[in-house]
C-alpha positions as CSV (number, residue, x, y, z in Angstrom):
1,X,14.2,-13.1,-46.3
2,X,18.2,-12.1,-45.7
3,X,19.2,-12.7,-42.1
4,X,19.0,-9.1,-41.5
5,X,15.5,-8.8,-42.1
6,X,14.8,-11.8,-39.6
7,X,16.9,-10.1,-36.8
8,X,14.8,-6.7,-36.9
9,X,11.7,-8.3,-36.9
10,X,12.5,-10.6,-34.3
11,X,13.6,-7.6,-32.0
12,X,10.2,-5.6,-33.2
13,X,8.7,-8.3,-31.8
14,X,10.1,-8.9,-29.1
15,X,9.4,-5.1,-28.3
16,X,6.1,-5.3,-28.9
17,X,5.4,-7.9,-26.8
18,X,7.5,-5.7,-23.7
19,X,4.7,-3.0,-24.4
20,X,1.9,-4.9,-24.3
21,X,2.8,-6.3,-20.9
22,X,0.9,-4.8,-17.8
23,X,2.7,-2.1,-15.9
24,X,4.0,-3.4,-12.0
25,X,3.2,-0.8,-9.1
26,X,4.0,-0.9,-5.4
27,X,3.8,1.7,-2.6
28,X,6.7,2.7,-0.7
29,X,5.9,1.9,3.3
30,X,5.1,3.3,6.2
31,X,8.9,5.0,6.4
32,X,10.2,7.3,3.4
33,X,12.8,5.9,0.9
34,X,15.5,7.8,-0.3
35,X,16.2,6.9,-4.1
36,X,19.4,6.4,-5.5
37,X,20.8,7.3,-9.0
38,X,22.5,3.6,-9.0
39,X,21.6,0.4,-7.5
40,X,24.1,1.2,-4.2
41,X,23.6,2.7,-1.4
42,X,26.9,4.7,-2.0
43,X,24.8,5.9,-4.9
44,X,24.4,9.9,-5.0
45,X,20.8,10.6,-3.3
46,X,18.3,11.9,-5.7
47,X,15.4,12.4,-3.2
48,X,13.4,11.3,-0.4
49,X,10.1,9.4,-1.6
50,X,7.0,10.3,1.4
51,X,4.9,7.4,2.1
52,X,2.3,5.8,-0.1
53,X,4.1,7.4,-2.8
54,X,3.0,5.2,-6.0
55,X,5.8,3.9,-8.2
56,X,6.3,1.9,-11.1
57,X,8.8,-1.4,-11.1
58,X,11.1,-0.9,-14.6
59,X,13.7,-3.3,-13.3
60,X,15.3,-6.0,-10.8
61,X,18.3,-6.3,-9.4
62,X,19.4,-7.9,-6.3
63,X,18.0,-6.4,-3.6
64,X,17.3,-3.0,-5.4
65,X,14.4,-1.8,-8.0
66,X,14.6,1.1,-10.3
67,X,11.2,2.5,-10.0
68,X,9.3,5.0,-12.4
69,X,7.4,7.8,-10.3
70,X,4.6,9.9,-11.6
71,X,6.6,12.6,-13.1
72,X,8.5,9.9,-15.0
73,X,12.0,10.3,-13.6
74,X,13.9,7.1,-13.0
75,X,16.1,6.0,-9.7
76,X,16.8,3.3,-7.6
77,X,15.5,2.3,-4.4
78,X,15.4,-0.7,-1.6
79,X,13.1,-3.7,-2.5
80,X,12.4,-3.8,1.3
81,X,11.3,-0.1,1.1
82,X,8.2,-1.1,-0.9
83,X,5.0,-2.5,-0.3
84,X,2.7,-4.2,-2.5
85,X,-0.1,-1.8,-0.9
86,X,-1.2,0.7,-3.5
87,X,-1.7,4.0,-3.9
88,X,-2.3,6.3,-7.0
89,X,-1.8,10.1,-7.1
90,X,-3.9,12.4,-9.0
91,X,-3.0,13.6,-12.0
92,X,-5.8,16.2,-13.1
93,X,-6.6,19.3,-11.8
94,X,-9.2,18.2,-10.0
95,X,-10.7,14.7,-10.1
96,X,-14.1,14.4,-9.1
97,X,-14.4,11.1,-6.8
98,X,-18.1,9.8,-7.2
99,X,-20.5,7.5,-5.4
100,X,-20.4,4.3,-8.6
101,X,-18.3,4.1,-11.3
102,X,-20.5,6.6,-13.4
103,X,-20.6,9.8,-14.9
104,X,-24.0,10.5,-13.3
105,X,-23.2,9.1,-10.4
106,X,-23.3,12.0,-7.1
107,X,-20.2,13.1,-6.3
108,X,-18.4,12.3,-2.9
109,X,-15.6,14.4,-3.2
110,X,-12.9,16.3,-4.9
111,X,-9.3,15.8,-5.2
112,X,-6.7,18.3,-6.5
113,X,-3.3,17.2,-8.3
114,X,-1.0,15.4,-6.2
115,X,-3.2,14.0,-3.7
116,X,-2.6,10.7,-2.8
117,X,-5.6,8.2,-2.4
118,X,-5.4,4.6,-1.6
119,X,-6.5,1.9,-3.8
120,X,-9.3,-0.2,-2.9
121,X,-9.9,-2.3,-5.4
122,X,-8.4,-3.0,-8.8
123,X,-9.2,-0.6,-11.7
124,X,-12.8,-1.9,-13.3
125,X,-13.2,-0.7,-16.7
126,X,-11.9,2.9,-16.7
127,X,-12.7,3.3,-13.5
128,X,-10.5,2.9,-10.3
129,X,-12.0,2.8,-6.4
130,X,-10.1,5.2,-3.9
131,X,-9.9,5.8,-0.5
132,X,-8.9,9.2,0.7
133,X,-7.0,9.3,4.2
134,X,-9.8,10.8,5.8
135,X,-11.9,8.2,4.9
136,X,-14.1,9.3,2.3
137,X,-14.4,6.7,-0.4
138,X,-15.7,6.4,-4.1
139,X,-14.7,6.0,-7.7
140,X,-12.1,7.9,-10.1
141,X,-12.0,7.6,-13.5
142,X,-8.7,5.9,-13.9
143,X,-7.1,8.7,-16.7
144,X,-7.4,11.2,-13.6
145,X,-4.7,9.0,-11.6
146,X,-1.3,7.8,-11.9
147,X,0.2,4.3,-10.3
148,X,-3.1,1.9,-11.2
């Protein structure tokens, strides 16, 4: 096998392991964050995240974290501005939040896309136990939420 060879499937590899490592997610705290196109906060301002907003952690650096939201867009933001509470936001047009993590299970109550529900637990299975801010509590099925 020529060097060549070794090197690319080495850095396959090495790739593949990256994927098959569990995403990270926080919650930004009680205050909004604003997010930064660089890791400064002389950085141009690319938006103001509201709170509980789910995020994903890409990358470390300093006291900063470039964070994935649910749309996919990348920025930067404050380590201190997150919160290892978590939060997902729904992604369906309506997810049905039900009494047991069950099909047949009665349903509690409904959520349309972009609502924000706090996670109780961690995702079981395919399912993921929520907490809406009014209270109301039950199970989603995890592919109707972003940021488990």
């Amino acid at each position: 096998m020529t060097k060549t060879a070794r090197l690319c499937l080495c850095g396959i590899a090495w790739a593949a392991a990256g994927l098959a490592q569990a995403a990270e997610f926080r919650s930004v705290g009680t205050a909004p964050a604003v997010l930064y196109d660089t890791p400064s906060d002389k950085g141009r301002k690319l938006a103001v995240a509201p709170r509980g907003m789910p995020v994903e952690l890409v990358l470390t650096y300093g006291d900063w974290i470039k964070v994935r939201d649910a749309s996919g867009d990348l920025s930067w933001v404050h380590a201190r501005a997150l919160v290892p509470r978590r939060h997902v936001v729904v992604t369906s047009a309506g997810a049905r939040i039900q009494a047991a993590p069950d099909e047949a299970a009665p349903v509690v109550f409904s959520a349309e896309r972009n609502v924000l529900l706090e996670m109780v637990e961690p995702p079981s299975s395919s399912w993921v136990r929520v907490r809406h801010a009014d209270g109301q509590s039950g199970y989603v099925r995890a592919a109707e939420v972003w940021g488990e």
